[in-house]
N, C-alpha and C positions, 0 to 999 in steps of 0.2 A: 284742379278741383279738390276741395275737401274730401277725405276718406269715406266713404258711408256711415261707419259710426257718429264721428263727428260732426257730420249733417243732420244726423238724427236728433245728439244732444243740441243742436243750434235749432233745430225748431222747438224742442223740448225748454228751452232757454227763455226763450221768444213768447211765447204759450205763458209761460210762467210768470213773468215780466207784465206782458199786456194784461193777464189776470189780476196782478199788486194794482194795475192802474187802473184796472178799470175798464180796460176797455180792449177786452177780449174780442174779434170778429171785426172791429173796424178795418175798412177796404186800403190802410195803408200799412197793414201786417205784413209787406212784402220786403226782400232784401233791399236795401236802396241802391241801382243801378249808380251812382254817383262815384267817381272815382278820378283821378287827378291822370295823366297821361306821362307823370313821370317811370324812369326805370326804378325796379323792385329794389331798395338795400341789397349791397352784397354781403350776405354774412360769414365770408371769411377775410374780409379788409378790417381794419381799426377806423372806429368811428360809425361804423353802421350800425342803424337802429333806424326803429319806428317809433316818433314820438306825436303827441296831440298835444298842440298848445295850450296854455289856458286861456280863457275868457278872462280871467285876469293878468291883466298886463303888468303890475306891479308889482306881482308875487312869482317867485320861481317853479314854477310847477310843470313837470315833464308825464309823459305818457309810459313808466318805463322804457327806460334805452337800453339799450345792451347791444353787443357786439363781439365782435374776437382782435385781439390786438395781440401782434407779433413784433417780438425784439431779438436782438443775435448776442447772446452773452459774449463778453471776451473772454469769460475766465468760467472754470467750470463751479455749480455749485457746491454748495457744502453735502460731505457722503449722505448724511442723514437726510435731505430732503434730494436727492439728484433722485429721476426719472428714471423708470427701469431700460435696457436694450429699446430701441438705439435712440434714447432720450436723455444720455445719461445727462449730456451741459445742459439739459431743461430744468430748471428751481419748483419743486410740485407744488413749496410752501413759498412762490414767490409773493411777496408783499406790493399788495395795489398802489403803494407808492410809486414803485419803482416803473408801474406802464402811465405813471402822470395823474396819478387820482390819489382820494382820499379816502381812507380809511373809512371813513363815517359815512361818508354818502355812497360807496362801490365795494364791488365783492370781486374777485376775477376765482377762475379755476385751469388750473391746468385742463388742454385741449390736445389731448393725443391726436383726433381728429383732424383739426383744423391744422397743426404743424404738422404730418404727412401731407397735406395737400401744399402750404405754403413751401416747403419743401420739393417741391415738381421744380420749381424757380428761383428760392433763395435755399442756398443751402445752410445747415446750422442755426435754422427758424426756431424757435421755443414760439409756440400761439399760444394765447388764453383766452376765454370766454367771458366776459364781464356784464355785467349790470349795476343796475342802480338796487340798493337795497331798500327793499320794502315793496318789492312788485310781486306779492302775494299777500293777499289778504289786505285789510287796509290798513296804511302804512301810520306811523305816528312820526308829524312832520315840525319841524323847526318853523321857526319866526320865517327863512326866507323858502319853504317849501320842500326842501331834502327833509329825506328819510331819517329817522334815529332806528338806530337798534343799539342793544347792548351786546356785549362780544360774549361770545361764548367760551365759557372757562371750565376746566377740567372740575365735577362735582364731587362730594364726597363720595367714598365708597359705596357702592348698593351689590349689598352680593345676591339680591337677587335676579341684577338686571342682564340682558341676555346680550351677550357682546358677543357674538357666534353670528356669522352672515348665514341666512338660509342659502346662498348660493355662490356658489366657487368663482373667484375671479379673484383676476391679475393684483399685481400690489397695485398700478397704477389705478385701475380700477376703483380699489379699495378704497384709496386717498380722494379719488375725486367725488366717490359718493361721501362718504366722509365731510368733505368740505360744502357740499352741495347741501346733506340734509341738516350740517350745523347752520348754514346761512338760513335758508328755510326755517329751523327752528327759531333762530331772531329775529327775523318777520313775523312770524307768530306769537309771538310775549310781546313785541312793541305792538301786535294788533291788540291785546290788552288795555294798556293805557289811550291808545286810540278811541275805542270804543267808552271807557270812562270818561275820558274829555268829552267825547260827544256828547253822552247823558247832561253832562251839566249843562252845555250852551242851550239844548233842547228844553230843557227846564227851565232857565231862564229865560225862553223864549215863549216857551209856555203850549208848548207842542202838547197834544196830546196821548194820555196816560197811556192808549197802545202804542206810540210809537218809543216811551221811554224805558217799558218796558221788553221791548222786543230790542231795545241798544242793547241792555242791562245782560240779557241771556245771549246776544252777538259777545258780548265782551267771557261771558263765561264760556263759551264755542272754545274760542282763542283759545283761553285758560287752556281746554283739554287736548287745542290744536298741540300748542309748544310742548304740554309733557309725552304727546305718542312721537311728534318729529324730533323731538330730541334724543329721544327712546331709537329711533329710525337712525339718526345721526352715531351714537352711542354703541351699536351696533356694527358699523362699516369701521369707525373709528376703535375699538377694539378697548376702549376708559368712557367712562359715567362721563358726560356732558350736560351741563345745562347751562345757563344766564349769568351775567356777569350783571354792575348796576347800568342803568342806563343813567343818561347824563341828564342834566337837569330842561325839565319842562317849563315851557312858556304857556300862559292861559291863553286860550282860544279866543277871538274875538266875539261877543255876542251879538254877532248879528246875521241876519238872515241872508243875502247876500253871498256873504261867505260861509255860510254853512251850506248853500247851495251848490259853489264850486264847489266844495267838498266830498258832498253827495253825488254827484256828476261825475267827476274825476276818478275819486278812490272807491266809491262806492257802485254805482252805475255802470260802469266802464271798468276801473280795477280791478273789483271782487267779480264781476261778471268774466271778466279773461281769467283770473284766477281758478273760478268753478270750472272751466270748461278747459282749462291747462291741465286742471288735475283729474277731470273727465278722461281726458285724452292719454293720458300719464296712464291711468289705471286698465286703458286696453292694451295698454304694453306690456306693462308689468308682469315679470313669470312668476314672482313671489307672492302667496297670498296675501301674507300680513301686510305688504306695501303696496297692493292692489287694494284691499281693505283699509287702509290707512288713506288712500287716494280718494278712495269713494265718498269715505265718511266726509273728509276736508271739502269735496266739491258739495256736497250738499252742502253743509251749512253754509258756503260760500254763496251758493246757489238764492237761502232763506234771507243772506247777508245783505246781496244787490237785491233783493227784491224789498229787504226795508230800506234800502235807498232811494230807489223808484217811489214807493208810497211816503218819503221824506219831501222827495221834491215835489210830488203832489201836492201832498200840504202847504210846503213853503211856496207855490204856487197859487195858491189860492188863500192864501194869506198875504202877499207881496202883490200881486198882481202886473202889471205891466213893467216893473221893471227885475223881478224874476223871470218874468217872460225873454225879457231879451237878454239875459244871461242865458236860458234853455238856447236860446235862436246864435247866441255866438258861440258856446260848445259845438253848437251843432254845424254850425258852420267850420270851425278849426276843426273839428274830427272829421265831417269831408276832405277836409284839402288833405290831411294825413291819410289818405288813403291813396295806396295803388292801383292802378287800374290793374294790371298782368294778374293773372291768378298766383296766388304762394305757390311755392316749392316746395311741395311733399314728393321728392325722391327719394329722401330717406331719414330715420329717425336717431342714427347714429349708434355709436353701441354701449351707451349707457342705458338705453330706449328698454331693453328688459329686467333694469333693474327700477323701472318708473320716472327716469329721466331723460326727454323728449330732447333733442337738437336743439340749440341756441335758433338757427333756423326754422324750424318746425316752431317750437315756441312764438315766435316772432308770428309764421303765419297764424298759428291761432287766434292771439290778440286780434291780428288784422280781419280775418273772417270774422270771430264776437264780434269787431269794432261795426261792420259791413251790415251785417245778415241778424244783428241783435239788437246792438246798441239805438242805431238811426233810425231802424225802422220804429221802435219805442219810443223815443224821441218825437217821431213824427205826429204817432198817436197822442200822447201828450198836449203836446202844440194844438191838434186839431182839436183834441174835446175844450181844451180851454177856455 
């Protein structure tokens, strides 16, 4: 079962949601009992992850995945990036090439965690933690559905900026929040351009002037998201960090349809696990400023799916039966992604009080929003229709 805080914020979530629609106190504001009879992900094998297909079948579009993947170096890394005791053959700065991915679309981090435990049974294990880039906030996505970010590159000088950790830890430590709050901060600038491609399709579309303007200040949220997480990043990392360029953008398609999957997916369902990852994140946190940095980000995340929600509204009632059963096959492929077993909250790992929750833990949250937020929403939806 869910924490008690985080129950809290999932009806807090829920409440909020059904209020954007419209339809606050309808008799199907309940969790949806719905749940597939498969075993739960393991999240310290390679290849685990919770993902939600899309309703569109001709576009690539995944639920965030993520996982932890383990490999046995033959040869030890280079001094500069080798692991502290007894991590030394593990590569901190190992390249997502090397566990079979690509740069563009995945992020991994060194997993102190997870290599102790593969370690009970392979010895000489290095694990990493991986994801797909852009499962915070909504992501800014190519022609076939993967995420863009731009890399993050050492910025010019700021001698004002405060490169001093509030809180003492390990080097190993250092580097993974380091790498964690620089990925984070390129989710947050490619949610920038995200948010400006939306405004135009929506205009074009001819949506109405509160929904254009409520993208307009989502996209300026972002703006202020990447310069505090970069700030955050900047700080573990010990040098100025910000954005590199991103690569070249494809226009959106204009049409309603797929601004639908859009809203659904990244907005609905993404930014919603997003608010409620960084809800969870900030009752861990022993640091104020990254408690506060946490809070700020789930709220706007929070105002973010909830003009998602009133997007597909509109595009609901503008499209009519055949947005409809795009709502009805979301809703159907995010049931089947669901587990029936309750998540795994045994534990939150020991990054968890510097604001960063277990690959694990993570995982079960999306699943809980997916469960106890998203469908019951969905439901409502369907039924005033």
């Amino acid at each position: 079962m869910a924490p008690p805080p985080l129950r809290i914020d999932l009806l807090r979530a829920r409440a909020r949601y059904l209020l954007a629609l419209g339809a606050l106190g309808l008799p199907v504001c309940k969790p949806s009992p719905e749940a597939s009879a498969q075993t739960p992900p393991n999240p310290h094998r390679p290849g685990s992850s919770w993902q939600v297909p899309s309703p569109d079948r001709g576009t690539r579009r995944t639920g965030c995945q993520s996982g932890v993947a383990c490999i046995h170096p033959s040869r030890p890394p280079p001094a500069a990036s080798a692991g502290p005791a007894p991590f030394q053959r593990c590569d901190t700065a190992l390249a997502v090439a090397a566990l079979g991915m690509t740069p563009e679309h995945h992020r991994a981090t060194f997993s102190p965690e997870a290599t102790l435990q593969e370690r009970r049974t392979t010895p000489n294990a290095c694990c990493y933690s991986w994801s797909e880039t852009g499962c915070r906030g909504r992501p800014l996505r190519d022609g076939s559905g993967a995420a863009l970010v731009a890399p993050s590159v050492r910025a010019p000088g700021d001698s004002a900026l405060d490169t001093s950790p509030a809180l003492s830890a390990d080097p190993w430590v250092a580097q993974a929040l380091a790498a964690h709050w620089s990925a984070e901060a390129a989710a947050e600038h490619a949610s920038v351009a995200a948010f400006a491609r939306e405004a135009t399709v929506l205009r074009a579309l001819g949506a109405p002037e509160e929904l254009l303007r409520a993208t307009q200040r989502a996209a300026l949220d972002e703006v202020e998201h990447a310069r505090r997480v970069y700030a955050e990043a900047s700080r573990w990392a010990g040098a100025a960090l910000g954005p590199g360029a991103l690569p070249p953008l494809e226009a959106l398609p204009e049409e309603l349809p797929a601004l639908v999957d859009r809203a659904l997916l990244d907005g609905c369902l993404g930014e919603g696990c997003a608010a409620l990852e960084a809800e969870h994140a900030a009752h861990l946190a022993r640091d104020p400023d990254t408690r506060a940095l946490l809070d700020a980000i789930a709220r706007d995340e929070t105002e973010h799916a909830a003009l998602a929600w009133r997007t597909v509204r509109w595009a609901l009632r503008q499209g009519g039966d055949p947005v409809r059963e795009r709502l009805r096959a979301f809703r159907a492929a995010l049931a089947r992604g669901l587990a029936a077993p309750e998540p795994d909250w045994s534990g939150d790992g020991p990054l968890a009080p510097y604001g960063v929750p277990s690959p694990a833990t993570a995982r079960a949250v999306r699943r809980e929003t997916a469960r106890s937020v998203v469908l019951p929403c969905l439901d409502a939806l369907l039924a005033a229709a």
